[in-house]
C-alpha positions as CSV (number, residue, x, y, z in Angstrom):
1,X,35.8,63.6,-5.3
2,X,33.2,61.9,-7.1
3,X,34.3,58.7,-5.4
4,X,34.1,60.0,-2.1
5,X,30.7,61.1,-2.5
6,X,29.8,57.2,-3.7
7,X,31.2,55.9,-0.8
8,X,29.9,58.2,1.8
9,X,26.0,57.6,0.2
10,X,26.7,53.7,-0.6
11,X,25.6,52.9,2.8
12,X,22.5,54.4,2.7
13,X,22.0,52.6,-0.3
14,X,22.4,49.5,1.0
15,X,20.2,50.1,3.4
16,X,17.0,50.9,1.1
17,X,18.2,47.6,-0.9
18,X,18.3,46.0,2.1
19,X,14.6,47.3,3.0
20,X,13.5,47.0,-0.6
21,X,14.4,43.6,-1.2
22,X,13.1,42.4,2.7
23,X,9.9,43.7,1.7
24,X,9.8,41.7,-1.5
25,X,10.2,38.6,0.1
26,X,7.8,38.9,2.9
27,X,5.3,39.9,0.6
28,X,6.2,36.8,-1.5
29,X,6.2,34.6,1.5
30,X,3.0,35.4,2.7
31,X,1.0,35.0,-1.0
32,X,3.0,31.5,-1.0
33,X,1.8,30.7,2.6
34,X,-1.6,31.2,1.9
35,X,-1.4,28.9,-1.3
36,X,0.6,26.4,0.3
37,X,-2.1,26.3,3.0
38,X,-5.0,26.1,0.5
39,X,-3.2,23.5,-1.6
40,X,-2.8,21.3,1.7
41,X,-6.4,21.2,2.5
42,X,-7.7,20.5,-0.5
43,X,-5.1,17.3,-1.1
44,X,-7.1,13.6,-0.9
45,X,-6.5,11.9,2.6
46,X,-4.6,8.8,2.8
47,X,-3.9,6.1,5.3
48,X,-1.7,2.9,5.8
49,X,-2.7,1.1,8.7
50,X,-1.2,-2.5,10.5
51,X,-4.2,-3.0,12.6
52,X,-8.1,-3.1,11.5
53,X,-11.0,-5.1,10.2
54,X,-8.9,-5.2,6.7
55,X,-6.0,-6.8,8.6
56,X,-8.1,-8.9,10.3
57,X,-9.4,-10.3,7.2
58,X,-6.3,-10.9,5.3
59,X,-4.6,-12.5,8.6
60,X,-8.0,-14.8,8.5
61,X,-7.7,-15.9,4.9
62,X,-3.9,-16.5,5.2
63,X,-4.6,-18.9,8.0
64,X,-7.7,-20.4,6.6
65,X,-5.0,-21.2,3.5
66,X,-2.2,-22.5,5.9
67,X,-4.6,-24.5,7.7
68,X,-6.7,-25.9,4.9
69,X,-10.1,-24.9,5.8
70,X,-11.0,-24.1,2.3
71,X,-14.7,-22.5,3.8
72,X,-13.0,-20.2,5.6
73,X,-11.4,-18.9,3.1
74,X,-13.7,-18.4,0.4
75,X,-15.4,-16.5,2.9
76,X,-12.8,-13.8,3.2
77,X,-13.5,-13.2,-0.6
78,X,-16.6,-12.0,-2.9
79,X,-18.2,-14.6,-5.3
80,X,-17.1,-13.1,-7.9
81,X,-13.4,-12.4,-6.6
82,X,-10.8,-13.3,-9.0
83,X,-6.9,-14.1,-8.2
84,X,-3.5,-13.9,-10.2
85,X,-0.7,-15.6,-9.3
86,X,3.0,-15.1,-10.3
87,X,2.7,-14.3,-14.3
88,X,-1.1,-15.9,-14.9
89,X,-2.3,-13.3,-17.8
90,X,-5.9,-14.4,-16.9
91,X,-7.7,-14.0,-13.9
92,X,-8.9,-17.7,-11.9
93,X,-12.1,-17.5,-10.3
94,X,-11.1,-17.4,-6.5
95,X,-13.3,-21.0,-6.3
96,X,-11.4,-22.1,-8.7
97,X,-8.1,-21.2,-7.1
98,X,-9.3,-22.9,-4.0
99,X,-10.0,-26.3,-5.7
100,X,-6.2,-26.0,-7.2
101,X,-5.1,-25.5,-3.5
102,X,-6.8,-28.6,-2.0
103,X,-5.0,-30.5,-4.8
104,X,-2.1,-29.3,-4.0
105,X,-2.3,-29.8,-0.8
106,X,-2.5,-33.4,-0.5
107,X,1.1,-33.5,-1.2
108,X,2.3,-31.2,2.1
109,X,1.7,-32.3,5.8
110,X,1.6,-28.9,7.1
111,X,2.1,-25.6,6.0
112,X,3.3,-22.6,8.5
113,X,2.7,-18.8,7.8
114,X,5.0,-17.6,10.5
115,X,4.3,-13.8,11.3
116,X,3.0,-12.1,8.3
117,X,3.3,-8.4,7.6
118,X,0.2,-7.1,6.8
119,X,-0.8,-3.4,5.9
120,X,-4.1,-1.9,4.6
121,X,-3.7,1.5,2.4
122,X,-6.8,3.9,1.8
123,X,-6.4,6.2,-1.0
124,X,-8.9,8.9,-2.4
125,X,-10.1,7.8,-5.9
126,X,-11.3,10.2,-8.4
127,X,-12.7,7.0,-10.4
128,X,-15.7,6.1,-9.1
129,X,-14.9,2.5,-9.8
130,X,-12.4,2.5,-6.9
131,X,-14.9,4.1,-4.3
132,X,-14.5,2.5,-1.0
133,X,-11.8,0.1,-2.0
134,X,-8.8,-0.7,0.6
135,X,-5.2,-2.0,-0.5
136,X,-4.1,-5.1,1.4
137,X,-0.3,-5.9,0.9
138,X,0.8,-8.9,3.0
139,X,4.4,-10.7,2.8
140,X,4.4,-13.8,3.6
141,X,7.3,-16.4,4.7
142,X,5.5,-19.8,4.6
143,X,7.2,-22.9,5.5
144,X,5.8,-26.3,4.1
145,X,6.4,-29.5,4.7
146,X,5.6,-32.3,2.4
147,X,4.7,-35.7,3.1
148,X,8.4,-36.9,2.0
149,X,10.0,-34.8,4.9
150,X,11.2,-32.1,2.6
151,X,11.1,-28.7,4.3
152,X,10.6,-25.7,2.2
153,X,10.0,-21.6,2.5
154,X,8.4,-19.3,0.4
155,X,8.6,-15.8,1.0
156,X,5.0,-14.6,-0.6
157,X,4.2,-10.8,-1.7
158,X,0.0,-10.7,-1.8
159,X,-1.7,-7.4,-2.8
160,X,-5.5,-7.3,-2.3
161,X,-8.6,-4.9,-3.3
162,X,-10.7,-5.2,-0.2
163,X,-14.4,-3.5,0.0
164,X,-17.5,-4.1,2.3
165,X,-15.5,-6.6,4.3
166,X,-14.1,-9.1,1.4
167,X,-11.8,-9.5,-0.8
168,X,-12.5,-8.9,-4.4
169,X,-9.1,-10.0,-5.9
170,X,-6.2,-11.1,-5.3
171,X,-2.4,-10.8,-6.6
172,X,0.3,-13.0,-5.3
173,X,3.8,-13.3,-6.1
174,X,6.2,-15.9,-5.1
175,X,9.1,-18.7,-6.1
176,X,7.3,-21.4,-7.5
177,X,10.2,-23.9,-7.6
């Protein structure tokens, strides 16, 4: 008899479980809702863009360097900008870096960039020694060809600090052979 009464009440026990436990979660859903929201405004903006004055100055420099016009592209960078290549464990002044381009370039006829892919990132800094700065990642297939006929490519990773419209360092990787 006992079982009988168990089974005739179990469904209105289910019932206030049922009620019970959809009241839990809506009042947990709506305190997480509220945080979720609050924890979405308050996160730092961010941007990655194809197109800009940013672009515009990396596409510049990477021409000015495929073309030779050495003014050009010290222009695209600060005077006190600084650039790493491949594994270099010390910064070259950019000037520098420029000089050892010319030099190397007496040995090539030409020198093509093709269509770079260029991106600028903006990220919120809590240092203030990042304020302002924009990341400028550009890959790079250049084909060169030397004054011996030989016809070589290079596909070229660059990642740049960029602020107040120039560059203030640069980091490229690339096959050196």
């Amino acid at each position: 008899m006992y079982w009988l009464i168990f089974v005739v009440n179990k469904p209105i026990q289910m019932k206030k479980t049922i009620l019970i436990a959809f009241f839990a979660v809506t009042l947990f859903s709506c305190k997480n809702a509220t945080e979720t929201a609050t924890a979405e405004t308050a996160a730092p903006s961010s941007s990655c863009v194809k197109e800009g004055p940013e672009v515009d100055l990396m596409k510049k420099a990477i021409t000015a360097y495929a073309s030779g016009d050495w003014a050009t592209m010290a222009s695209c960078f600060s005077d006190t900008a600084k650039s790493w290549h491949n594994n270099d464990t010390v910064a070259m002044k950019m000037s520098d870096r420029i000089e050892l381009f010319k030099q190397q370039r007496e040995a090539l006829v030409s020198v093509d960039p093709g269509t770079p892919n260029l991106e600028v990132v903006t990220v919120d800094s809590d240092n203030p020694q990042y304020s302002g700065y924009k990341w400028g990642h550009a890959w790079v297939t250049f084909t060169s060809k030397s004054k011996t006929g030989e016809v070589t490519k290079s596909l070229t990773f660059g990642s740049f600090a960029i602020k107040d419209g120039k560059i203030l360092w640069e980091q490229v990787i690339y096959d050196a052979k």
